[in-house]
C-alpha positions in Angstrom: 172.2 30.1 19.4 172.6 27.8 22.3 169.2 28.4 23.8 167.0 30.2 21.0 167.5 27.8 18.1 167.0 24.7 19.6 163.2 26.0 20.9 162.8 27.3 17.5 163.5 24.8 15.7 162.0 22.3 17.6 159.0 24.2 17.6 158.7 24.0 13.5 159.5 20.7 13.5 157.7 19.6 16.1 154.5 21.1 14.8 155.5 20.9 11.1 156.5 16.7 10.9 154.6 14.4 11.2 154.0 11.0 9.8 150.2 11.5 11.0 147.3 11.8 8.4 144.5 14.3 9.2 141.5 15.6 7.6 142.4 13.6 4.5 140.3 15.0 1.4 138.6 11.5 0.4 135.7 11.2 -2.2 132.7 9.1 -1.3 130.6 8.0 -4.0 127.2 6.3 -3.1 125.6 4.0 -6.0 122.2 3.8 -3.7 121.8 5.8 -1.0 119.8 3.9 1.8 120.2 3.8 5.9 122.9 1.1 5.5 125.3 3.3 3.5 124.4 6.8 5.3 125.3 5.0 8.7 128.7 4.0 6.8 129.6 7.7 5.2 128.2 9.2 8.9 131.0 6.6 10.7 133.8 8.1 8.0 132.8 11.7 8.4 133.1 11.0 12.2 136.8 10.1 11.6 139.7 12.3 13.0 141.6 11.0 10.0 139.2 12.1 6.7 137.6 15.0 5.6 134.7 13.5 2.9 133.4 15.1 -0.2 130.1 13.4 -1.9 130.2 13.0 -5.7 127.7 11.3 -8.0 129.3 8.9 -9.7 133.3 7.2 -9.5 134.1 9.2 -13.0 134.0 12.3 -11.3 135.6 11.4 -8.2 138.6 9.8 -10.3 139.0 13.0 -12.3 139.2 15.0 -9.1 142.0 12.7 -7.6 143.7 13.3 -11.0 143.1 17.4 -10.2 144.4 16.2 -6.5 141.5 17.4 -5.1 141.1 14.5 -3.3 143.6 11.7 -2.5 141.7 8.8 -1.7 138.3 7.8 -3.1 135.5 5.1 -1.3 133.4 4.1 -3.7 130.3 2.2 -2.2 128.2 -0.1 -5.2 124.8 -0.5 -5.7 124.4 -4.0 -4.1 126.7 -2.7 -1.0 123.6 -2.5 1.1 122.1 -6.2 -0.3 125.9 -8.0 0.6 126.3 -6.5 3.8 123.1 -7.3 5.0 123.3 -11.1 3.9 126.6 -11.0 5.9 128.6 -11.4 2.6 131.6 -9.3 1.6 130.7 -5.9 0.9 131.6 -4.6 -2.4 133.7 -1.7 -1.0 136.1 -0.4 -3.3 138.5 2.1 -1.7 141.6 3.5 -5.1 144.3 5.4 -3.5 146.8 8.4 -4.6 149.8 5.8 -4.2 152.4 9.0 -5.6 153.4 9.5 -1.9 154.2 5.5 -1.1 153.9 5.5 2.4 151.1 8.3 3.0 149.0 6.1 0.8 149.8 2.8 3.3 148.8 5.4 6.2 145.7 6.2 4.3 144.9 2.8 3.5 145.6 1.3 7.2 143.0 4.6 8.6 140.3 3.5 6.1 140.6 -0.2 7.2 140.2 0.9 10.7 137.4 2.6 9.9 135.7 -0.3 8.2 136.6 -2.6 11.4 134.8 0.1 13.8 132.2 0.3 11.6 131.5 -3.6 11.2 132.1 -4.3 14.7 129.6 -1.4 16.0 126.7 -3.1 13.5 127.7 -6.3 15.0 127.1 -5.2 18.6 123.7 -3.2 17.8 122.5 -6.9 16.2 123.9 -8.6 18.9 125.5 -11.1 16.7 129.2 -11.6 16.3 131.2 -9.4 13.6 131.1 -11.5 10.4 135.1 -11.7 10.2 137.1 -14.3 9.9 139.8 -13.8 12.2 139.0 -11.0 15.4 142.4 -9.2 15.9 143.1 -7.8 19.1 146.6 -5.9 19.0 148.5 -5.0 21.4 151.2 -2.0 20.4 154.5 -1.7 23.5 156.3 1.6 24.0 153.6 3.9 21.9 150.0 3.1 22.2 149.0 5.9 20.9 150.5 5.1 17.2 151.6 8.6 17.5 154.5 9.8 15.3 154.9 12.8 17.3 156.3 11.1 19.9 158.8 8.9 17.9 159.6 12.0 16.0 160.4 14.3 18.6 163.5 12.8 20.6 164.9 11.8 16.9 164.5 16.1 16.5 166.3 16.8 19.5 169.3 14.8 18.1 169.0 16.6 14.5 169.0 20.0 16.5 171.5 19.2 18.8 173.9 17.8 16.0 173.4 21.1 14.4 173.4 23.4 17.0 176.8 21.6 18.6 179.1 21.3 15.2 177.8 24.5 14.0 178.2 26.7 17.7 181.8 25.5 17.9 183.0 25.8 14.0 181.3 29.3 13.6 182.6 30.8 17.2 186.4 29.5 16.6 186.2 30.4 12.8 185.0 33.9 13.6 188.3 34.0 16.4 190.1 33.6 13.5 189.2 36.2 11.6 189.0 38.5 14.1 192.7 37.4 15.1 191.7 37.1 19.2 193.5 33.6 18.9 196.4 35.2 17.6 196.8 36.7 21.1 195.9 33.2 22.6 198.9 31.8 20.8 201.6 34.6 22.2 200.9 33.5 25.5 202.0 31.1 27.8 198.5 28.8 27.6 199.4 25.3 26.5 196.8 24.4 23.0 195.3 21.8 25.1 194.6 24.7 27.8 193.3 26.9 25.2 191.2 23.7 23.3 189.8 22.8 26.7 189.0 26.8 27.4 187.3 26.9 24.1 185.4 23.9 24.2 183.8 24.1 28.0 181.3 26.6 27.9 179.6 25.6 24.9 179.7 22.3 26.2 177.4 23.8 28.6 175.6 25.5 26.8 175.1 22.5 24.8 174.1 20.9 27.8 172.0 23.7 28.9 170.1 23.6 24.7 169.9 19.7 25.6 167.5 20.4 28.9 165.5 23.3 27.6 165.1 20.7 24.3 163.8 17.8 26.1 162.1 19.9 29.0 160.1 21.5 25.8 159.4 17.8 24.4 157.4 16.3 27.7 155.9 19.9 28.5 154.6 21.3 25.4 154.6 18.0 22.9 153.9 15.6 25.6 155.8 12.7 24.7 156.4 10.2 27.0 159.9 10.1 28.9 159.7 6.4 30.7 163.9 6.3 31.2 166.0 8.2 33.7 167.6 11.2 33.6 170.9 10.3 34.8 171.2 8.0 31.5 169.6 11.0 29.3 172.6 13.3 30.8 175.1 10.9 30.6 174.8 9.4 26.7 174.1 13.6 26.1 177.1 14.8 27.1 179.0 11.9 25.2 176.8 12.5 21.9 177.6 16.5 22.6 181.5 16.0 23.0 181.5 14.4 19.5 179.5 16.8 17.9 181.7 19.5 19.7 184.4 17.3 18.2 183.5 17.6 14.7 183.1 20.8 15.4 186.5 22.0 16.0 187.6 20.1 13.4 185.8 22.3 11.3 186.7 24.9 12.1 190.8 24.0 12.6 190.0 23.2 8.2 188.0 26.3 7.5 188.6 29.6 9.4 186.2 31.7 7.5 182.8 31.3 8.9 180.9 31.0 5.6 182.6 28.1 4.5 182.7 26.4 8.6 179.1 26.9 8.4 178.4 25.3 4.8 180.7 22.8 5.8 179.0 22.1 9.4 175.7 21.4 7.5 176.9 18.8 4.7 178.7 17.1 7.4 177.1 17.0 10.5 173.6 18.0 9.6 172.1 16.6 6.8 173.8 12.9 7.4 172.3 12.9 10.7 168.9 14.2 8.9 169.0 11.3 6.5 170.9 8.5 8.0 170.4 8.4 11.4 167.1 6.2 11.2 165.2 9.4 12.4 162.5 9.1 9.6 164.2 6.5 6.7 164.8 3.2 8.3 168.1 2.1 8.3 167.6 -1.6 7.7 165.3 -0.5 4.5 168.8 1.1 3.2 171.5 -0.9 0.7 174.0 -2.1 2.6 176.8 0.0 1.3 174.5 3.1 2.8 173.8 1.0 5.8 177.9 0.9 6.2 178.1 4.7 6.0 175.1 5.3 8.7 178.2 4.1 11.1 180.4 7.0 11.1 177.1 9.1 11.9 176.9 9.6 15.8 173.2 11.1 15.2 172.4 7.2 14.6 173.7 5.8 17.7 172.1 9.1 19.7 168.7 9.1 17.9 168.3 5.3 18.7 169.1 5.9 22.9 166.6 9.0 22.8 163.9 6.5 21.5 164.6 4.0 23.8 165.0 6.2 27.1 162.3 8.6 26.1 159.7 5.4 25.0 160.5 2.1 26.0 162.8 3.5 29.4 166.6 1.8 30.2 167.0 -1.0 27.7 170.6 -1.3 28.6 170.7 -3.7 25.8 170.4 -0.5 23.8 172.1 1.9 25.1 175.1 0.6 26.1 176.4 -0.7 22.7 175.4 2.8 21.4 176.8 4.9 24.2 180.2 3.1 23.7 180.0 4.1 20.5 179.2 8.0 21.1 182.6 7.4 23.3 184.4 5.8 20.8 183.4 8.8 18.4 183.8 11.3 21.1 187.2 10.5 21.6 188.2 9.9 17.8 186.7 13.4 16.5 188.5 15.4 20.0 191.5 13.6 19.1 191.9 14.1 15.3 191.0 17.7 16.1 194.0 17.8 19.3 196.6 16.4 16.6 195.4 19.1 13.9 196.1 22.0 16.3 199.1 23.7 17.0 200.5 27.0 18.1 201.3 28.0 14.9 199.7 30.3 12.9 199.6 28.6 9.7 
């Protein structure tokens, strides 16, 4: 569990999200075919991001977006040609699936890309400047390559880790009580902070140990950028891992059957850190009694320093106010979970 489940589940995640759009179906329809408009459809086939299907006229591409056959559709008029050539406005009309909010923003942003390329490229063969009124020239810090992968991943090795660290510790201790093997803990002479500590060690390193396969995994197979250092990636780990091992025992000290530690481990720890921990939904975009809650979730504070030290590198403006509170959360769950045990078998 320790090694295995982090690499598989950051393999399906890692492969299976993405905020990326390829190869999306898109339905050009062509009024008058002519030079001007094949060198337009030849520049959108050319695209990484769309995968174009011809039909004859916009009914029929509108009834296959309604079939979702396609999801977006370019519709190019029969004076397209005649305005682009007098250096006017093109009559480009480009409709939209707009059921999936933000995919249709992604689509929208790829098509007006390709528009720019395609405007600029006629400019330079004419050797006349783009007609445009404004020439943008962005320039995009700590992920160039507008890849979501890369902001994705180190937000997955928190999710994994979260689950992998409240979910080792609950199901191990739970399954010790079942099996009664802490009754024979609690006979002895061991003090319960001896046996916590005992307990609590090795899977902190073999949380540790899941941590370094995770992130060794994310620069070698995924490539994603890793700009920080790793003394601060150890550090703010091992204080994100103590309060996950935390909550954890907590768990488990609640729930000794392992069924209901694991259900409870995932309602808790898991999905929280899934949802509000800023690793897909923003949290700023949240209402502010949601944006009150994301507090009490250590993913948050954890996803945000993986960003920044994976990404941008030590922004100690970052992770500081986040790794205190990983210590402050750290030490609350460990502590809650101390007073909650005793050597007592009910």
């Amino acid at each position: 569990m320790a090694f295995l489940l982090p690499a598989f589940l950051l393999l399906i995640f890692g492969y299976g999200v993405t905020l990326d759009a390829h190869d999306v179906p898109v339905a050009l329809v062509i009024d008058h075919p002519d030079a001007v408009t094949a060198s337009f459809s030849g520049k959108l086939a050319h695209s990484p991001y769309f995968s174009p299907r011809a039909f004859a006229t916009i009914g029929t591409a509108e009834k296959a977006m309604a079939d979702h056959e396609v999801t977006a559709i370019v519709w190019l008029r029969e004076d397209f040609t005649r305005k682009v050539l007098s250096a006017g406005a093109a009559p480009l009309g480009v409709i939209v699936n707009g059921m999936d909010a933000n995919s249709a923003r992604i689509i929208e942003g790829y098509l007006q890309q390709v528009w720019m390329n395609w405007i600029e490229a006629r400019a330079a063969e004419r050797a006349t400047p783009p007609p445009l009124p404004v020439a943008v020239q962005p320039t995009i810090r700590f992920n160039p390559a507008v890849s979501s992968r890369d902001y994705l991943i180190p937000g997955l090795i928190a999710m994994i880790m979260t689950l992998t660290g409240a979910l080792l510790t609950a199901l191990v201790m739970a399954r010790e009580w079942e099996r009664g093997t802490l009754e024979a803990l609690m006979v002895t002479r061991a003090t319960i902070r001896e046996i916590l500590i005992a307990k609590l060690l090795p899977y902190f390193l073999l949380g540790m140990g899941g941590m370094a396969a995770s992130v060794a995994m994310a620069v070698a197979l995924f490539h994603v950028p890793f700009h920080g250092s790793l003394a601060v990636l150890t550090g703010t780990s091992a204080l994100f891992l103590l309060a996950a091992l935390g909550m954890g025992l907590l768990i488990s000290s609640l729930a000794r059957n392992q069924f209901v530690a694991g259900q409870i481990a995932i309602i808790t720890t898991y999905l929280p850190a899934f949802i509000l921990s800023g690793f897909i939904f923003d949290i700023g975009s949240m209402p502010a009694p949601v944006r009150v809650v994301t507090h009490v979730v250590p993913a948050r504070y954890f996803v945000s320093i993986l960003q920044t030290v994976f990404l941008a590198g030590d922004v100690w403006a970052v992770i500081l106010p986040n790794a205190l509170a990983l210590a402050a959360m750290a030490a609350i769950f460990l502590g809650v979970a101390r007073m909650g045990a005793r050597k007592r078998l009910d």
